[in-house]
C-alpha positions as CSV (number, residue, x, y, z in Angstrom):
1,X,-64.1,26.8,63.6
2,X,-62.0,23.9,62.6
3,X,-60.1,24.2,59.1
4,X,-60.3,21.0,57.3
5,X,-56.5,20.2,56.2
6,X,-56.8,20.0,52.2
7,X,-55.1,16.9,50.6
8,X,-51.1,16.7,49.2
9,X,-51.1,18.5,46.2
10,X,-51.1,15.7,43.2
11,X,-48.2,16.1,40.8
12,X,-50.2,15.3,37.8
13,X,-50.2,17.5,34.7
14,X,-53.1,19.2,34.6
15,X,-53.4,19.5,30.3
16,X,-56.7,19.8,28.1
17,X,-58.3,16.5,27.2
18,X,-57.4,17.4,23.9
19,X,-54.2,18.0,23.9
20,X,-51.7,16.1,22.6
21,X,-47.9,15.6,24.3
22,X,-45.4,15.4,21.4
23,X,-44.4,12.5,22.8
24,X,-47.7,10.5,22.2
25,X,-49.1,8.5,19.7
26,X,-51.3,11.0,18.2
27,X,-48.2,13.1,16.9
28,X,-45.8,10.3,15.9
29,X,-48.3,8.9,13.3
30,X,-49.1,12.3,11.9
31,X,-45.9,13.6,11.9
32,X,-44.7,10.5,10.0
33,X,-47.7,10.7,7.1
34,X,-46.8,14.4,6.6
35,X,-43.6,13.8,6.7
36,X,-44.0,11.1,4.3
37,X,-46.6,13.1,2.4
38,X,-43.9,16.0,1.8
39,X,-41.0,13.2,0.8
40,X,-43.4,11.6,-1.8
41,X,-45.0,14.9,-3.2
42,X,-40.8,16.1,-3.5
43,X,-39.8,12.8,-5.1
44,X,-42.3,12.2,-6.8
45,X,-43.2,15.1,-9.4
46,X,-43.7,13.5,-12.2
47,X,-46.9,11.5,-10.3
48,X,-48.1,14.7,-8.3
49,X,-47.4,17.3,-10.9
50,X,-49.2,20.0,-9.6
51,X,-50.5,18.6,-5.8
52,X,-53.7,20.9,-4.3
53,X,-50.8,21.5,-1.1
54,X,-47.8,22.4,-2.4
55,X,-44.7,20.1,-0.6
56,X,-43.2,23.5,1.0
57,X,-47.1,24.3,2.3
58,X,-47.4,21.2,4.0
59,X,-44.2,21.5,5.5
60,X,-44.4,25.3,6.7
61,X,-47.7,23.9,8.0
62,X,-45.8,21.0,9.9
63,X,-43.4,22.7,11.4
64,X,-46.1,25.1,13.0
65,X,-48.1,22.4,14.5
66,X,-44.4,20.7,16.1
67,X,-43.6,24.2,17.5
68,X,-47.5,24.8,18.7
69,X,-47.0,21.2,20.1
70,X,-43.4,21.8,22.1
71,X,-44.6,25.3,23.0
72,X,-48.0,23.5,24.6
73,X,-46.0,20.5,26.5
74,X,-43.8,23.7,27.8
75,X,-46.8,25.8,29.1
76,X,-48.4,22.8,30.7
77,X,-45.2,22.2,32.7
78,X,-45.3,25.4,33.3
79,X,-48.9,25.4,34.4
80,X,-48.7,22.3,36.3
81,X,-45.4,23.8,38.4
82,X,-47.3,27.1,39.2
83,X,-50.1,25.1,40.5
84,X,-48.3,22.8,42.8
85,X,-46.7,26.0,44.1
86,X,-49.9,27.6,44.5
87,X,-51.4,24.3,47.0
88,X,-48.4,24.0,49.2
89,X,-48.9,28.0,49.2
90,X,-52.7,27.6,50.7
91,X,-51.5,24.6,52.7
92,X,-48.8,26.4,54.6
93,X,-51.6,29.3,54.9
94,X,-54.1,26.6,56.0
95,X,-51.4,25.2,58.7
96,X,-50.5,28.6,59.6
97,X,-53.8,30.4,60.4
98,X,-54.8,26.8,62.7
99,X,-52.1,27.8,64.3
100,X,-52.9,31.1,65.2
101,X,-56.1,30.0,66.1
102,X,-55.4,27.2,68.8
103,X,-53.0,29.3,70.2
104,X,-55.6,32.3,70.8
105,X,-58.5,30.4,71.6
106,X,-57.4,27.5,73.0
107,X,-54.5,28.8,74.5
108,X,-55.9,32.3,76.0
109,X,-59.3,30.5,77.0
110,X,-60.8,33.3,75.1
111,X,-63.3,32.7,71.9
112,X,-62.5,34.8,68.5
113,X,-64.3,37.9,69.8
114,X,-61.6,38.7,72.2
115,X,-64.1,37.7,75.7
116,X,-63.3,35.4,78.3
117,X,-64.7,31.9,77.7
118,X,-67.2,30.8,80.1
119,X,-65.6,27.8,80.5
């Protein structure tokens, strides 16, 4: 039985397609419209008397979805650590048990049953 030896282990973050990094695009321009949303709605009461979101809402609301973002980026890393420690785990298992196996096989003349080859 020959062991195929599995590739390196890639060093990619492994993250939902949906996510978003804190550090990308997606969260820059809607952190800046709420945060400009909450300025204007503060500053400017006497044009947004009584808003539907309240300014504080909005910014409770906010400061959820940056902690829910920082806490995701953190758990990916996280994730992304535990797997790469988990593949150079099964290759080092892979390299091990080949190994183990060439040396009682091939080395013994005998086949995994324990019998002498008929070689």
């Amino acid at each position: 039985m020959v062991l195929a030896r599995r590739s390196a282990p890639t060093t990619q973050r492994r993250t939902h397609p949906r996510s978003r990094d804190p550090a990308q695009g997606h969260f820059r321009r809607i952190g800046k419209l709420a945060q400009f949303m909450i300025h204007g709605l503060r500053t400017e009461q006497e044009l947004f008397p009584t808003p539907p979101v309240p300014p504080d809402d909005l910014q409770a609301n906010f400061d959820t979805y940056v902690a829910a973002c920082e806490a995701a980026t953190e758990a990916s890393g996280v994730a992304a650590r535990l797997y790469t420690e988990k593949d150079e785990a099964l290759d080092e298992l892979a390299a091990d048990m080949k190994t183990v196996i060439h040396h009682g096989v091939l080395g013994r003349g005998r086949n995994v049953g324990g019998t002498p080859s008929s070689t």
